[in-house]
Backbone bond lengths (Angstrom), bond angles and torsions (degrees), N, CA, C in turn:
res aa  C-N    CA-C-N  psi(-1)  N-CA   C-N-CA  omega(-1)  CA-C   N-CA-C  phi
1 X - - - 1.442 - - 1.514 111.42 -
2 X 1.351 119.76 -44.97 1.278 116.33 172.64 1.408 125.33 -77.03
3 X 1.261 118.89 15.68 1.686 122.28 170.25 1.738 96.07 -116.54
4 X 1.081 128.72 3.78 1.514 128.61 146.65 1.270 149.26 -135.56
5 X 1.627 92.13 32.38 1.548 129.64 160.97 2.024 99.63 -102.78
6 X 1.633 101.25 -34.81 1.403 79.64 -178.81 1.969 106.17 -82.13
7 X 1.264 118.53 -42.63 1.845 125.14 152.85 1.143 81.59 -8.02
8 X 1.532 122.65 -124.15 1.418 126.48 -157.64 1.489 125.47 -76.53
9 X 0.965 129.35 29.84 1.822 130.88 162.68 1.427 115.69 -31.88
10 X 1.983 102.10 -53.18 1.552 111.66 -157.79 1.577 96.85 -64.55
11 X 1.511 102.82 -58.99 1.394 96.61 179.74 1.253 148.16 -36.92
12 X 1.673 119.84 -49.68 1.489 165.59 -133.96 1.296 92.46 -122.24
13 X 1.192 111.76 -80.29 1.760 114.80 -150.64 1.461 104.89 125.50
14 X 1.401 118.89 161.77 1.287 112.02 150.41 1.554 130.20 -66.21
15 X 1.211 96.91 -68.37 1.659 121.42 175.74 2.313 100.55 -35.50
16 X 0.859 107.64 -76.72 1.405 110.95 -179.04 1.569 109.49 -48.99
17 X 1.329 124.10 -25.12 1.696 105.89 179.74 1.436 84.14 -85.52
18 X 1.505 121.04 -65.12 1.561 93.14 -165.13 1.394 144.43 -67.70
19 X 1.751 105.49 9.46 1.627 108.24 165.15 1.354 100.33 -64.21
20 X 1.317 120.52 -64.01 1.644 120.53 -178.95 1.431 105.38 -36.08
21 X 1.382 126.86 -68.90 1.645 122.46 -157.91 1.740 108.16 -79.45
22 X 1.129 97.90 153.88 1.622 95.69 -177.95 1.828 107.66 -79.82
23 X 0.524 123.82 56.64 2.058 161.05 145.46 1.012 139.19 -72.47
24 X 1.547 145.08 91.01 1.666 148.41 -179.23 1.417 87.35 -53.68
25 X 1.711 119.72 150.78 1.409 117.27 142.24 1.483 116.27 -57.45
26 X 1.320 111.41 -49.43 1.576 110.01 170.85 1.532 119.03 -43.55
27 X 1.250 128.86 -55.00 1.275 127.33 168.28 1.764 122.71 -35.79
28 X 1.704 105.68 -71.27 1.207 88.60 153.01 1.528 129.04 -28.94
29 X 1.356 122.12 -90.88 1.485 139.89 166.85 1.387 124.00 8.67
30 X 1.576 104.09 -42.46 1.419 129.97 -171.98 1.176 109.77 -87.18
31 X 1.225 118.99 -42.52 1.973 142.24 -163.58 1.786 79.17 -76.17
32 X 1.171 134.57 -66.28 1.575 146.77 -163.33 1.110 93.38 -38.04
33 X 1.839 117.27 -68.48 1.540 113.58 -147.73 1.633 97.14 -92.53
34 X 1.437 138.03 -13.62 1.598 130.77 136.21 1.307 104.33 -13.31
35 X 1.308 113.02 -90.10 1.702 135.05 179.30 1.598 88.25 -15.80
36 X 1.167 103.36 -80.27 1.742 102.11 -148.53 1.598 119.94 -77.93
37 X 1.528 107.82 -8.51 1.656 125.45 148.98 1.047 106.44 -150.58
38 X 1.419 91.20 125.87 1.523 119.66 170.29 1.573 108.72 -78.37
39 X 1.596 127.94 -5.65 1.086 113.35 166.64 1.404 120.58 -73.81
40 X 1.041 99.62 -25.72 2.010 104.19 164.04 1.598 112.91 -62.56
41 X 1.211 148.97 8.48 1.035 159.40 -162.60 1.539 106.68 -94.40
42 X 1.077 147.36 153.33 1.498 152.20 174.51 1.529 96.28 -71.30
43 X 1.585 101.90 178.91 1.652 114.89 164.23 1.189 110.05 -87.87
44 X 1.297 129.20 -2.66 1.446 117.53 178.92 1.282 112.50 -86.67
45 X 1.312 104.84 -48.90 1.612 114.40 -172.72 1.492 106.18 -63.61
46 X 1.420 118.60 -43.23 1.406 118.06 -172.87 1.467 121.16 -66.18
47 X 1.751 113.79 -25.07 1.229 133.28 166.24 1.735 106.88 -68.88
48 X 1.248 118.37 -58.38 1.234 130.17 158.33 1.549 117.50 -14.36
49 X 1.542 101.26 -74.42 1.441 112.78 -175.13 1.865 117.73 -64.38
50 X 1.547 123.89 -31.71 0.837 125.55 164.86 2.001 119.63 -68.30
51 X 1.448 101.63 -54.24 1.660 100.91 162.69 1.620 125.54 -46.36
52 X 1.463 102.20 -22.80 1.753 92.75 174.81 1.442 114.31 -88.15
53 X 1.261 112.96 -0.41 1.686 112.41 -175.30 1.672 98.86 -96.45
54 X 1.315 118.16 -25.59 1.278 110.97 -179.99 2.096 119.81 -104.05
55 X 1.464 94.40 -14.47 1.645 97.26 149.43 1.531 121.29 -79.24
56 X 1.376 126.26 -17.90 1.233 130.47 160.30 1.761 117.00 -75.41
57 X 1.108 89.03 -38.10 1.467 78.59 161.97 1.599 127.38 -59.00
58 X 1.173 113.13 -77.33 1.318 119.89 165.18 1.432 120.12 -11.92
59 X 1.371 99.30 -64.10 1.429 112.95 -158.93 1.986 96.00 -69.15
60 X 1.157 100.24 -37.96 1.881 89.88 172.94 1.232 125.50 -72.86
61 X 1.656 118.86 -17.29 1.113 123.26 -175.64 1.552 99.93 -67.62
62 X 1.224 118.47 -46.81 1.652 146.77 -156.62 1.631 90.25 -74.91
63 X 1.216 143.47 40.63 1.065 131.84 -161.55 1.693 114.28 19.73
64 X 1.532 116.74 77.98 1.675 84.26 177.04 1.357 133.69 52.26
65 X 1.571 119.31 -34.66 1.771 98.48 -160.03 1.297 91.94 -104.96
66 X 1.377 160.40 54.18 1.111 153.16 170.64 1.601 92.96 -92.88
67 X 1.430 117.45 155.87 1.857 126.21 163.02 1.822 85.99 -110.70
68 X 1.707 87.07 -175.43 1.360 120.93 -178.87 1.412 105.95 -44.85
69 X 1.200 126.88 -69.56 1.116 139.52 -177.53 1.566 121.36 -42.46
70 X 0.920 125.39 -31.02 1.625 130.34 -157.03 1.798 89.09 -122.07
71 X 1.176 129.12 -44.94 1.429 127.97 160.01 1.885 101.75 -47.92
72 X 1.295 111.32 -62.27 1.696 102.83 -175.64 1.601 115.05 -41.86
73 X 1.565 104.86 -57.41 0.987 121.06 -174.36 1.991 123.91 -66.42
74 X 1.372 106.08 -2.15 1.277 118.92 173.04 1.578 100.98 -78.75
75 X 1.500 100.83 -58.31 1.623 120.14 -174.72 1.548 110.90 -50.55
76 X 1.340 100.88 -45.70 1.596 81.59 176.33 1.236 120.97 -56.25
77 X 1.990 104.85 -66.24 1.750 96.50 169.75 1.147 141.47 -12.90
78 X 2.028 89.94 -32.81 2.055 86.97 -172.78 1.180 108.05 -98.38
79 X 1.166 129.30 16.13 1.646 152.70 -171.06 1.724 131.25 70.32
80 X 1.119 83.48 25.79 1.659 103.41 -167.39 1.902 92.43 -84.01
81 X 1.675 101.39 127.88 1.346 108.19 -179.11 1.280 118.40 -94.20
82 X 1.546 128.83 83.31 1.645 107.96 -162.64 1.908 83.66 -141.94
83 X 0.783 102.00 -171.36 1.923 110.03 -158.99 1.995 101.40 -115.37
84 X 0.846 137.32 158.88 1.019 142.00 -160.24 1.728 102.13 -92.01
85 X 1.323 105.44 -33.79 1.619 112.52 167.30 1.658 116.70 -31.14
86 X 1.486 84.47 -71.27 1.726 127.31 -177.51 1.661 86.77 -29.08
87 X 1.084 104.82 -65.50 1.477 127.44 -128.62 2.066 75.87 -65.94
88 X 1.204 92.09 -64.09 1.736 108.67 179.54 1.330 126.75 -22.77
89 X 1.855 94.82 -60.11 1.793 98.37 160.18 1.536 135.09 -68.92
90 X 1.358 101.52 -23.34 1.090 105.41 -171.62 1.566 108.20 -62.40
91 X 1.581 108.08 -49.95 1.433 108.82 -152.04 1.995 93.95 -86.85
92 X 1.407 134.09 -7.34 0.886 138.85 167.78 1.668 129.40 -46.29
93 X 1.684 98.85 -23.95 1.147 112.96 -177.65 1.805 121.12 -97.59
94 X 1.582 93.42 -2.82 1.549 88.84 173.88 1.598 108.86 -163.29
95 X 1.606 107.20 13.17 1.441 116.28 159.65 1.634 121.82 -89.68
């Protein structure tokens, strides 16, 4: 929603696309200044964003064919404390 509230903003407005969409302007608003600091970001996401650079790692080292499981189980070895779940969603979104 927010990559086609920003599409038509110039046109529209903010406020007027998101009466139509089920969307706060604030929500948007918030997602924006995320974008432009990530220190505004939660601990999840920020944990998030660092765990996908190092499950991507793995997983390229591993030629690509590693799953969740054998990626988790690398991470632990390397002492990285994260749950096999984690590990699950994470790579779900671009494995």
């Amino acid at each position: 929603m927010v990559s086609f509230i920003d599409d038509h903003r110039v046109d529209y407005g903010v406020e007027p696309i998101c009466k139509r969409l089920p969307i706060a302007p604030s929500t948007y608003h918030e997602h924006k200044a995320r974008e432009l600091d990530p220190d505004r970001c939660s601990k999840r996401s920020t944990r998030d964003r660092h765990l996908k650079a190092e499950i991507k790692r793995v997983w390229e080292e591993n030629f690509e064919v590693y799953g969740a499981r054998k990626v988790w189980c690398q991470l632990k070895r390397e002492c990285f404390v994260v749950a096999r779940c984690t590990v699950e969603r994470l790579m779900r979104n671009w494995v």
